[in-house]
C-alpha positions in Angstrom: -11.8 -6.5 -4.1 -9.0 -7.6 -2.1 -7.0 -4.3 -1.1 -3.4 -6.0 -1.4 -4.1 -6.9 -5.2 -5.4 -2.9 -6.0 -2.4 -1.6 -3.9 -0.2 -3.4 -5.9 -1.7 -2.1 -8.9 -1.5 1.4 -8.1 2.1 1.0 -6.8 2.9 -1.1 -9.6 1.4 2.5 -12.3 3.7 5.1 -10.2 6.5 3.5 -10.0 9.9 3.6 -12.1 10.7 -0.4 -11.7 7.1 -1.9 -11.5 9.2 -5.2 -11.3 10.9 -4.5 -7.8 7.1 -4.0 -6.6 6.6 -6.4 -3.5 3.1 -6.6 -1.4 2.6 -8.5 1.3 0.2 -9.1 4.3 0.5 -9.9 8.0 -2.2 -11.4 9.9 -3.0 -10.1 13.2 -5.4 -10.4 15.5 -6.8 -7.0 15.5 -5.7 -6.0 11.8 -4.0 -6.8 8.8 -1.0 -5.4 7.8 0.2 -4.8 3.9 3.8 -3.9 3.7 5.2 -2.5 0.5 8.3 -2.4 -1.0 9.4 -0.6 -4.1 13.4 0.7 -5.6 15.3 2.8 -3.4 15.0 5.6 -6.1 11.0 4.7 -6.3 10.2 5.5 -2.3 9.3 9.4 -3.0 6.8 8.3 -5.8 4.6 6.3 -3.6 5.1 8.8 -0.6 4.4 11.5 -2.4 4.8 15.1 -2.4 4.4 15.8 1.9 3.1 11.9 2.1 -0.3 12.9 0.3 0.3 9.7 -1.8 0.6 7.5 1.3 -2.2 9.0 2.8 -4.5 8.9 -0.6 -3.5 5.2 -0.4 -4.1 4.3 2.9 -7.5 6.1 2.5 -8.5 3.9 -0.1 -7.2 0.7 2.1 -9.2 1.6 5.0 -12.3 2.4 2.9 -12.2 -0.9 1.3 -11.6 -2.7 4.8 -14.8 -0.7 6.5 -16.9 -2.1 3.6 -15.1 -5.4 4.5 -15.5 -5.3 8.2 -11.9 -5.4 8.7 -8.9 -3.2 9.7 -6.1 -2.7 7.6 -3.0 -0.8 7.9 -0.3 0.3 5.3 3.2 0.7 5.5 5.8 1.2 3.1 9.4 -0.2 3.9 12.0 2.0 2.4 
């Protein structure tokens, strides 16, 4: 599965304004990035109660790049 079609899934289910969602990647060398973008009031729903969201997410990214043989990194742009 790729990992920048599940993110925006689960971001997509948490959120207030699933229609403001935005993923996107950036290629580099070393690692891909997926950045995230959600509402201004929607930010503390996909951080999470002391980031445990975040990190739950970027758990699940990483686990799906190791099975993929590639490195990804998540960030969310508030």
């Amino acid at each position: 599965m790729v990992p920048v079609q599940l993110v925006e899934y689960i971001v997509g289910s948490l959120v207030s304004h699933p229609d403001e969602v935005a993923v996107r990647t950036i290629d580099g060398n070393e690692e891909t990035i997926i950045e995230i973008r959600v509402a201004e009031s929607d930010v503390g729903k996909v951080i999470g109660k002391n980031g445990s969201v975040a990190r739950a997410l970027r758990t699940l990214v990483s686990a799906i790049g190791a099975s993929q043989q590639k490195n990804y990194a998540l960030e969310i742009i508030d």
